[in-house]
C-alpha positions, 0 to 999 in steps of 0.5 A: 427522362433522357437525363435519368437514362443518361445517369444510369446509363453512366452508372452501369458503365462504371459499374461494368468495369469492376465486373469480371469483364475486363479480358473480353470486349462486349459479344454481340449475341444473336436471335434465340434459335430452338433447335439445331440448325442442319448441317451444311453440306461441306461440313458433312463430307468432312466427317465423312471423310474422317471416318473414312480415314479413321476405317482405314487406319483400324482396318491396316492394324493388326488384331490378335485372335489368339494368346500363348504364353508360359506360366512362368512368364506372367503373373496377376491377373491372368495366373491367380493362386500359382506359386512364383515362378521356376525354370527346369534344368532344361530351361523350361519355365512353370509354376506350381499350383496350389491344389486350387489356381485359376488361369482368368483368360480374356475371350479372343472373339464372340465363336468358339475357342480352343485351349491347351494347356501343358500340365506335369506331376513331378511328385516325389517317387516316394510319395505318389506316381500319378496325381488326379486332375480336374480341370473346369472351364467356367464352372464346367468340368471338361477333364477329371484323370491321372496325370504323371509326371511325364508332361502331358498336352490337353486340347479343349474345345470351348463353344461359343455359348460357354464363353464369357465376354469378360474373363474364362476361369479355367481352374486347376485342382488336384490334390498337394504336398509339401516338399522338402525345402531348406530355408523356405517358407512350407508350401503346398505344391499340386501340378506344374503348369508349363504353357497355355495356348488360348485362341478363338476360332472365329475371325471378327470381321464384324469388329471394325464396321461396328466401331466405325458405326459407334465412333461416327455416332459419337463423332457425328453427335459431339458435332451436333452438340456443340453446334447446339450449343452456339460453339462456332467451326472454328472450335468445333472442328478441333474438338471433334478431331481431338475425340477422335483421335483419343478414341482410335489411339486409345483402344479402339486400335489395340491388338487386343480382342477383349480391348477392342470390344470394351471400346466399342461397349464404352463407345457405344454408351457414350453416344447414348449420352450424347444423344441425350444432351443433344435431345435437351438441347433441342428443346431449349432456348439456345443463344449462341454468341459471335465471339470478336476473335479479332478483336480478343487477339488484339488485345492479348497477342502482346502478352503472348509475344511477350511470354515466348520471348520471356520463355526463350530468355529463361530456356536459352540453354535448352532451345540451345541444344533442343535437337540433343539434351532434354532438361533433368539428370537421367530419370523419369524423363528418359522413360518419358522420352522413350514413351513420346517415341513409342506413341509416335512409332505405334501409331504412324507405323505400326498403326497400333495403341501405343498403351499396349506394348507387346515388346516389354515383358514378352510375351505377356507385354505392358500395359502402361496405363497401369504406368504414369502416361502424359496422353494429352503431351503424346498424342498432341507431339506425335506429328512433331515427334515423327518429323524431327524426332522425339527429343525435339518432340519433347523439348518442344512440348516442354517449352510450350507448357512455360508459354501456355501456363504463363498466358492462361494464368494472364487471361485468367487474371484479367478475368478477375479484374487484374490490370495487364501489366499485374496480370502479365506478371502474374503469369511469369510467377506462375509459369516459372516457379520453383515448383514447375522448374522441379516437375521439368526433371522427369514429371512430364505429366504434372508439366500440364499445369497450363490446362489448369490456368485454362480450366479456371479460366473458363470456369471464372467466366461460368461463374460470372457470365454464365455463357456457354463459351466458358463452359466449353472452356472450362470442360476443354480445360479439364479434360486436358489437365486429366489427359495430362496426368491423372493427378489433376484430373482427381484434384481438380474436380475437388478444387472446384467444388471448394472454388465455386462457393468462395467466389459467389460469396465474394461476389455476394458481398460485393455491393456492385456486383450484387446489385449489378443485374438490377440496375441492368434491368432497370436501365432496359427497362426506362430505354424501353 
């Protein structure tokens, strides 16, 4: 008997070496629990402490209960069916309606509003004096006249029960005609439309107390989550702050009424999801692991000393002068740049959502989610961006994706059974390619293909050891890679899928892999 146990013992020892398992040593795990242990209490106070931080920095930010603006100044989809925008001898901007345009005006509280709209008929003499108007307010009349050419101003008061949380369609209709123009196409023009005046008459003092409930639910409920899931403090900790963040530098603190509230909705239906999965899990079986951090630095930290050093090698011209130069003739990089200065002033500062930036296109603004953003690059170089500036910030963002992208690609070799030296290598063909060294030149963005590398990592190691470790990985991965540019994170998920099937039919027809799970039961079951 002890000689057969000794033989498979050998057997699966040899057999464990051809397996996937090469980057990690062997993890002790610990008794199955079935629920989620309390929290201690040191780790409460500091949520605590974090919302209390993160109530502070909403309530010092300023919010906008009120939207004016000039029609020739903005465009879809506030303005919809108006015709391109013109100035007046004066200098006055406007727009022409077509006989039927909309103004689509987002609310700026839950109580009532006041609009005003400057509206003129400077119709020909010839054709008519006066011009009848309707104007509805989501699908209610509130105005039917004459309006003359003389600019008129209309004040209409809209009650809270007429509101609409998405967008108020305020119509313009009236009657057309079509002017005597020389090389333009024939237009049917209605009224001149000079300036709107939107704004709420309610101040929304309930808004921040109710984000904070939502954002310490959300918060509270990943915490719980992962410690369900056998996450240790050490990985829990950052997560739950890096959520936090995206939440508060998001929208949650944009100046905007309307963002603000569809945070807080979004918020809202995310901790019901998380509510969910804590409630399963507490229902299962959970095993958490022990992970020997030590012992995994031990054996890696070689490989990274080695890429920093390689990376400082290969950068040299740029570390050189990091404080001044940014890589790449001017171009993207430069609006990249500018972006990495404005997350850091809008947040630090001006204690604002740097997605919104009232300064550009005023008094309309921008909204540069509509615009290539590097979030996960911004938000993470936002401390070094305001203590040494955003050129070193972005440098230094720059040069970490080199070092980032070449470890995980290692690590992710050694998974797959590569020697360290191969793996090492490999990791230096993947990090400083032509195809990255192209991307340096202004694709800020597409830099992040080191949450790619760390993606599959953890996803090879859920494919092969099915712990809860790689999952939490591989998902860390892959909200990084998305928050870095969205082309990875429409991509990623379609690579996987092709990814998943090809790996498990190697791994099926790999005789020692397949039947590695069998000779494992088996030796249990003769030490028994």
């Amino acid at each position: 008997m002890i000689s057969i146990e000794k033989l498979i013992t050998h057997h699966l020892s040899l057999t464990m070496k051809q397996l996937f398992t090469t980057d990690i040593p062997r993890i002790r795990r610990l008794p199955a629990i079935h629920q989620v242990r309390a929290l201690p209490l040191g780790q409460v106070v500091l949520l605590g402490v974090l919302l209390l931080l993160s109530g502070l920095f909403l309530r010092s930010g300023p919010l906008q209960t009120e939207q004016q603006f000039a029609l020739g100044g903005v465009g879809r989809p506030l303005a919809q069916d108006f015709h391109p925008g013109e100035t007046t001898a004066t200098g006055q901007s406007f727009r022409w309606t077509d006989g039927d345009s909309t103004l689509h005006l987002p609310p700026q509280s839950l109580g009532a509003h006041t609009l005003r709209l400057t509206v003129s008929a400077p119709w020909p003499e010839e054709r008519q004096n006066s011009v009848p108007l309707t104007i509805t307010i989501n699908d209610q009349v509130m105005l039917t006249m004459e309006q003359s050419a003389v600019p008129r101003r209309y004040a209409f008061l809209v009650p809270a029960d007429r509101l609409r949380w998405s967008a108020n369609v305020v119509r313009l209709e009236s009657p057309t005609f079509r002017p005597d123009e020389v090389n333009r196409n024939e237009r049917r023009l209605g009224l001149a439309v000079f300036t709107a005046d939107w704004r709420g008459l309610e101040r929304p003092g309930w808004l921040v107390p109710a984000q904070i409930l939502a954002i310490g639910l959300v918060i509270g409920l990943l915490y719980l989550l992962l410690l369900a899931a056998g996450i240790p403090f050490w990985a829990r900790l950052p997560t739950t702050l890096l959520l936090l963040a995206i939440m508060l530098a998001m929208r949650h603190s944009d100046s905007r009424f309307v963002y603000r509230l569809h945070a807080l909705l979004m918020t809202a239906g995310l901790a019901g999801g998380l509510g969910l999965l804590v409630a399963l899990l507490r229902r299962r079986r959970v095993e958490p692991v022990v992970l020997p951090v030590r012992a995994w630095l031990r054996q890696h930290w070689p490989a990274f000393a080695g890429y920093v050093v390689l990376t400082a090698i290969m950068l040299l011209p740029l570390i050189a002068r990091l404080p001044t130069h940014i890589i790449g003739p001017p171009g993207d990089n430069l609006e990249y740049l500018w972006k990495m200065h404005w997350f850091s002033t809008a947040l630090i500062e001006q204690h604002v959502s740097p997605v919104f930036a009232p300064q550009i296109f005023y008094p309309g603004g921008a909204d540069l989610t509509v615009s290539e953003i590097a979030p996960a690059h911004h938000l993470l170089g936002v401390p070094i961006t305001w203590l040494f500036g955003p050129v070193v910030g972005y440098n230094l963002v720059m040069v970490s994706t080199f070092v980032l992208t070449a470890f995980f690609t290692y690590l992710l070799a050694r998974r797959l059974g590569a020697r360290p030296g191969a793996a090492w290598v490999a990791g230096i063909i993947f990090a400083f390619c032509l195809r990255r060294y192209f991307h340096a030149n202004g694709h800020f963005g597409m830099m992040g293909s080191q949450w790619v590398a760390l993606t599959l990592y953890g996803w090879e190691g859920v494919l092969t050891r099915r712990r809860t470790w790689d999952g939490y990985v591989a998902g860390m991965g892959y909200v990084l890679a998305a928050w870095s540019s969205l082309m990875y994170g429409a991509t990623l998920p379609f690579f996987l899928a092709a990814y998943t099937p090809w790996r498990w039919c190697c791994r099926w027809r790999n005789p020692t892999t397949r039947h590695s799970s069998k000779d494992r039961r088996l030796s249990i079951s003769i030490r028994k």
